[in-house]
N, C-alpha and C positions, 0 to 999 in steps of 0.2 A: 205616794204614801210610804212611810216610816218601817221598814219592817215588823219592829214590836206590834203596829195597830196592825200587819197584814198577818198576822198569827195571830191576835188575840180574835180578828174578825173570821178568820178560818177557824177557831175553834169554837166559835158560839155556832155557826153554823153547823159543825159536825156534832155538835152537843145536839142539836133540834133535830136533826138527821137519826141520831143514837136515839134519842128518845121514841120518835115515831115507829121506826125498826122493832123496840121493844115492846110498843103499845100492840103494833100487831102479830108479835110472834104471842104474845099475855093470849088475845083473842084466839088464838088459833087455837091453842092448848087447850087441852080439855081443862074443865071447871071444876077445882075441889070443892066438895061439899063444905058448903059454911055452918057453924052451929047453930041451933035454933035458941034463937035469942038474942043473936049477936046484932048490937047496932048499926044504924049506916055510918057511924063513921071509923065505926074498927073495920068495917067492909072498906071502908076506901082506903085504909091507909093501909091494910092487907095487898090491897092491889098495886098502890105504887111501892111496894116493898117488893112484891116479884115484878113490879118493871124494873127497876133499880136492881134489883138478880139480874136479871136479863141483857140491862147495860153494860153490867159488870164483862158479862161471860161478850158480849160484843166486844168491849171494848179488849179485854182478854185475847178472844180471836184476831182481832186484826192486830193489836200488836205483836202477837207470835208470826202473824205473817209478815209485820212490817219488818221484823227483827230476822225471820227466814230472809225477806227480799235486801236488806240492809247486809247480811252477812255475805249473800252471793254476789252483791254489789262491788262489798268490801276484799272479798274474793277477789273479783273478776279486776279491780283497779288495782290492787296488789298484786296481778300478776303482769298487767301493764306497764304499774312503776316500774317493781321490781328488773322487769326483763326488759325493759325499751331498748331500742340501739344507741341511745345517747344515754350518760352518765346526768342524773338531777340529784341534787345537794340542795338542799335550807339552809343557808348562812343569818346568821347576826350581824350589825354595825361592826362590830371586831374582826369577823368572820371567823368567831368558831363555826363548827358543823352541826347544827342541829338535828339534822335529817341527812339521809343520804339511800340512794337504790344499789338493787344488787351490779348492776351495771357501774355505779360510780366508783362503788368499793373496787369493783376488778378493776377498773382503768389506773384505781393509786396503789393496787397489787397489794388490799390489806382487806381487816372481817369487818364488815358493816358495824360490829358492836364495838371496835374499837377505834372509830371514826368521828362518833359522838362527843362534843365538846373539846376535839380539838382545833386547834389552826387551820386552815385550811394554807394559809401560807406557807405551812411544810412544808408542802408536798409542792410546790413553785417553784424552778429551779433558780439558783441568784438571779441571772440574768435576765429575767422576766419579771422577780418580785416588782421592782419599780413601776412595770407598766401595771400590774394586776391592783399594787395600791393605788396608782391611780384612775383604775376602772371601777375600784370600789367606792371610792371617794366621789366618784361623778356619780353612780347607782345610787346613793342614798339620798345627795343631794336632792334629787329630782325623782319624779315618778314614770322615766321615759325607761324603755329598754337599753342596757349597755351594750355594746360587744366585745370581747378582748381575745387576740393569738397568746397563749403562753404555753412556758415550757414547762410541764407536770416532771415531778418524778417519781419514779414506780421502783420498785426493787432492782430488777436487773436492768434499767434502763431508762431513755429518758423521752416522754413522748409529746408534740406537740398536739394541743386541741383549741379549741374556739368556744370559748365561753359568753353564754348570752344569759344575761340575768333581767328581773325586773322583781320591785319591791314590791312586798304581800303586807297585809294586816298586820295587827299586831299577837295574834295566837294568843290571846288569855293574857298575856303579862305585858308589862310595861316596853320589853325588847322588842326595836325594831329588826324586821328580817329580810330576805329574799329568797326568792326562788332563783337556782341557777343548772342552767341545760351545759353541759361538758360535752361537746363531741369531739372524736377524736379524726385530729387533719393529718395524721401521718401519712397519710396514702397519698392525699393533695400537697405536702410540704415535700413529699418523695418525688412527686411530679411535677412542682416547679423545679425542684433538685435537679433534677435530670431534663429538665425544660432548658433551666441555666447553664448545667452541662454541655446540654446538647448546642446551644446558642453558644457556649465556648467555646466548644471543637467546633463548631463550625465557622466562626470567628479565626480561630488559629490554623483551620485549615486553610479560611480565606489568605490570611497570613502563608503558609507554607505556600500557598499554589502561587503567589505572587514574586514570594521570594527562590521559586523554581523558575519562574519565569526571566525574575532577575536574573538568576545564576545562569540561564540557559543561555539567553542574552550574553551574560558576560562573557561567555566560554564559548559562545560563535566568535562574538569580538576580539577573547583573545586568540582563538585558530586563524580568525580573518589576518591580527594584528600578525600571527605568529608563520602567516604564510606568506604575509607583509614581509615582515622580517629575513625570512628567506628568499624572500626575490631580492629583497635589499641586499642580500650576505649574495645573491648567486651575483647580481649587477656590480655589484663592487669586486666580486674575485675575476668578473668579466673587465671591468674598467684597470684592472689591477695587472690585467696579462695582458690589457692592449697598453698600460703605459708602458710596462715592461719590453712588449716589442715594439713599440713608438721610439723609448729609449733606446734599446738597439739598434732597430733601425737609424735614427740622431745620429749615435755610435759612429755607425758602417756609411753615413753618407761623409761626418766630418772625417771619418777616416781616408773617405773616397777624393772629399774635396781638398785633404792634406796630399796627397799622392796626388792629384791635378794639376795641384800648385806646385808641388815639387818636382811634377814631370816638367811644367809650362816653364819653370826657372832652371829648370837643368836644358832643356834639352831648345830652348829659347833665348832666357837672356844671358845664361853660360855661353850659350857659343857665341852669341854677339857679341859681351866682354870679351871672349879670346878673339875674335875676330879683332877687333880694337886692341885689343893691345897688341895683336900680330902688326895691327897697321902700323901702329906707333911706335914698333922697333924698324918698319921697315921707311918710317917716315925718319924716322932716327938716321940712320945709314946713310938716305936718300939727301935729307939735309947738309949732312956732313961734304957727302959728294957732288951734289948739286943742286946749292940753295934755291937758283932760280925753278926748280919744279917742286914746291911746294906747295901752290895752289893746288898744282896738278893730284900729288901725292894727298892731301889734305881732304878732299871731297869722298871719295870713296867712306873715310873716316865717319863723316859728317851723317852720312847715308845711315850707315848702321846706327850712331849715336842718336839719331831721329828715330829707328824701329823699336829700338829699345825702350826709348819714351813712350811711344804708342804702347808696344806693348804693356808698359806698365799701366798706363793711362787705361788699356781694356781690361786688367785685374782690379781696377780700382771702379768701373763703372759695373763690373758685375758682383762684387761684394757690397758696392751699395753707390749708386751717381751721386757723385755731387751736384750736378745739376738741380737733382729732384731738393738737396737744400737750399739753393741758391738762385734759383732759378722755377723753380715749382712743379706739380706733378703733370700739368698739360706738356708743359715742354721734354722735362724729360722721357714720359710714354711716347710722347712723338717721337722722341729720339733713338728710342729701345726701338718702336715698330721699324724706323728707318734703318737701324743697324740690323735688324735681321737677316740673315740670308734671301736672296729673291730666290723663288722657284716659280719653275716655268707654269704658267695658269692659275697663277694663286694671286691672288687681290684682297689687300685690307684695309679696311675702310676705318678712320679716325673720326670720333667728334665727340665733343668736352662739353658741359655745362661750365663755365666760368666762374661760377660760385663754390666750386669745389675748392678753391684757393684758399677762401674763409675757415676750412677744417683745419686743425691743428696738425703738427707736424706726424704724430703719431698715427694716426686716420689716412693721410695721405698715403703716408708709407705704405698702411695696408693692401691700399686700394692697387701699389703700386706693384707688389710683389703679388695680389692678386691677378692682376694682372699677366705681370711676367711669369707664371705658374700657367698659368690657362692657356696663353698662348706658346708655350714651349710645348706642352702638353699637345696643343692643335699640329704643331708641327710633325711632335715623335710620333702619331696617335689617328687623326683626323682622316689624312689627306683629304682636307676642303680647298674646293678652288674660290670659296669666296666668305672671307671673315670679315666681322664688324664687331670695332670696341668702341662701346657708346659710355659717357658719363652723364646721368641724365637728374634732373630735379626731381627730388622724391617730399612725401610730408615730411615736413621736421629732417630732411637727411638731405643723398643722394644715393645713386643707384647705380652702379658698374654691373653690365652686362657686356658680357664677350659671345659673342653668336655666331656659329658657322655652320656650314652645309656639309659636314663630311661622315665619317661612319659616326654609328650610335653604338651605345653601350645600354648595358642593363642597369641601370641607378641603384636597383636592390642591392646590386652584389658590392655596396659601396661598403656594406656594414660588413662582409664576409672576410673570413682571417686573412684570405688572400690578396683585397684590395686594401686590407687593415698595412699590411707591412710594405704600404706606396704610399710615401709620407706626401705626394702632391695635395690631392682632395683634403685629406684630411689636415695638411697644412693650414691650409687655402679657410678652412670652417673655422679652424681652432683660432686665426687669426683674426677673422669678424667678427666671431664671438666674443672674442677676448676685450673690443671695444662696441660693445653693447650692440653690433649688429645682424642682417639676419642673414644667412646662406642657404642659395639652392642649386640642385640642379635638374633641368629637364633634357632628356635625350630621346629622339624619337627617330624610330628608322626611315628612310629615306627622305625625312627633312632636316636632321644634325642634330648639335647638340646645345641650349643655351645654358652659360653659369650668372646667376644674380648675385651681388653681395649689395644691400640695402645697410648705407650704414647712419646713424643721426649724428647730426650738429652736436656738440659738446666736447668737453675735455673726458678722457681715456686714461689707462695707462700706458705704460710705454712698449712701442710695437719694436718687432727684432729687424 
């Protein structure tokens, strides 16, 4: 039903309701005397003239009470508007302010009476007008509730709130309106603030604890590097004073072996020259006086001119055989072991792999001064009564082992300064090393001592 027909049909019944009411308060009332003579129908129209009084003063009563309960109504919702905890404003299409509560006025920090008819866009700070025109634009459009975050401004500051509106009637005049609820989100925009805050220092902390991590890292790595460094600096000033006394020692043996040599030529083939040339004045003389002993005179000669070749022949196999060029290295080791010295209960045993031929001259040479190193060594060193020097087939190589049964040594004290400045061993490594192959040695007591030099098939540089 229409509202106009649901008031007009509430009031004919409150009309029939008045009237009854007044018909029996008339009865209740005592009865003024009527005057004698008076008609029935000035009696009845006497009567409905004091029921029609009697409506009056009802109708009278209840509107002072409707008007009482209307005012404390009006009271009681005006102290609602006014003080809510949220800011309510009546806007127009335009959004001026038609309305506003004591709560809206304090959130734009101005007097409710001068609120009235203006913008409400004022008080939106720039940077929110666009969104607020566009939440107004969508509230009119339609009849749904909007919502909108904007930023208000107030006198000393500037606040964010959340504005929710929905369109009202039209109030008497042709202007469309809304109702709009203002609360304010400062305490909630201060708590994602600090939400986002919080999720950024804890972000850059994740950052910082990582980049501690790196740097912790780094900075073992460089002590590790940096301790590196220092073994490398100690190893090199170690490698640096053993070549130093490597070189001296080099030094003191060429100097040893210059005084050998020029003992071995003074005190050898000096006096064989003068011995021959003694001969050959006295072959001179002898001649002269008696041809026929020439023969005789002649051979002595011969004798010494024969040591002197040997001996040089021996200066020349021990700076380097020719054989070992010419002939190769099985024959000449055979020939070094057979020139040895013999000593009484000492036996050394020979045998060659055959393919050690195919090494290149450089290789061979090694194997062969290893050799002759090991076994001088066995002699000054050992006393073994029973040695063996084997050439044996290795992968990809061959394999020179010299093995005997005499005293041992301690292998450790190989590296020790005092076995550093006996260029034998350390010869003996620096030379297999030097054509890519491998040196050991094992010494064990009361079974001797064995040297390995494992060297490969290939071309080298050149050995001394």
């Amino acid at each position: 039903m229409a509202p106009g027909k649901k008031r007009k049909s509430a009031g004919l019944q409150g009309a029939g309701e008045l009237r009854r009411r007044a018909e029996h308060r008339l009865r209740t009332r005592p009865k003024a005397r009527a005057r004698i003579g008076t008609g029935a129908d000035a009696q009845r129209l006497l009567q409905e003239l004091q029921i029609h009084k009697i409506e009056l003063e009802l109708q009278n009563e209840e509107l002072k009470q409707a008007k009482t309960e209307v005012e404390a109504g009006l009271e009681k919702y005006t102290d609602l508007y006014d003080f809510a905890p949220v800011g309510y404003f009546s806007l127009d299409e335009e959004g001026l302010i038609l309305e506003a509560n004591l709560t809206g006025a304090a959130m734009l920090g101005t007097d409710r009476s001068s609120l009235v008819d203006r913008r409400f866009q004022i008080f939106v700070a720039p940077q929110s007008r666009a969104d607020f025109d566009s939440f107004r634009e969508r509230l009119f459009e339609g009849h749904e509730k909007q919502t909108c975050e904007a930023l208000l401004l107030k006198a000393d500051k500037a606040v964010w709130a959340d504005l929710e509106a929905r369109t009202a009637g039209s109030n008497g005049d042709a202007r469309r309106w809304c109702r709009m609820a203002v609360i304010d989100i400062a305490a909630r925009k201060q708590a994602e603030d600090a939400k986002h805050r919080v999720a950024v220092l804890a972000a850059t902390n994740h950052q910082l604890e990582e980049e501690i991590v790196r740097r912790t890292k780094g900075e073992a790595a460089l002590m590790k590097s940096e301790q590196r460094a220092h073994q490398l600096l100690e190893q090199s000033r170690q490698l640096q004073e053993k070549l130093r006394a490597s070189s001296r020692q080099i030094l003191r043996v060429q100097e040893n072996q210059r005084k050998e040599i020029s003992r071995e030529l003074h005190d050898k083939i000096s006096q064989l020259l003068i011995g021959i040339n003694v001969h050959l004045a006295i072959f001179t003389k002898g001649a002269a006086l008696n041809p026929k002993g020439i023969r005789r005179t002649i051979a002595p000669l011969r004798r010494l001119v024969e040591r002197s070749v040997s001996i040089v022949h021996q200066f020349a196999r021990e700076l380097r055989p020719a054989m070992l060029d010419d002939l190769g290295l099985i024959p000449a080791l055979r020939a070094y072991i057979d020139g040895l010295p013999k000593r009484k209960g000492r036996k050394i045993e020979f045998t060659a792999f055959g393919g050690v031929e195919a090494m290149d001259n450089d290789r061979r040479t090694v194997l062969y001064r290893v050799a002759q190193e090991a076994l001088v060594n066995v002699g000054k060193h050992a006393r073994a009564k029973k040695v063996s020097v084997s050439i044996l087939k290795a992968r990809d190589g061959v394999c020179l082992e010299i093995a005997d049964d005499g005293k041992a040594f301690e292998v450790s004290r190989l590296s020790s300064a005092e076995w550093n400045n006996r260029l034998g061993m350390t010869g003996m490594r620096e030379r297999v090393e030097m054509v890519g192959g491998h040196f050991t040695v094992v010494s064990v007591p009361g079974t001797g001592t064995t040297i390995r030099a494992e060297i490969p098939f290939g071309t080298a540089g050149a050995a001394g």
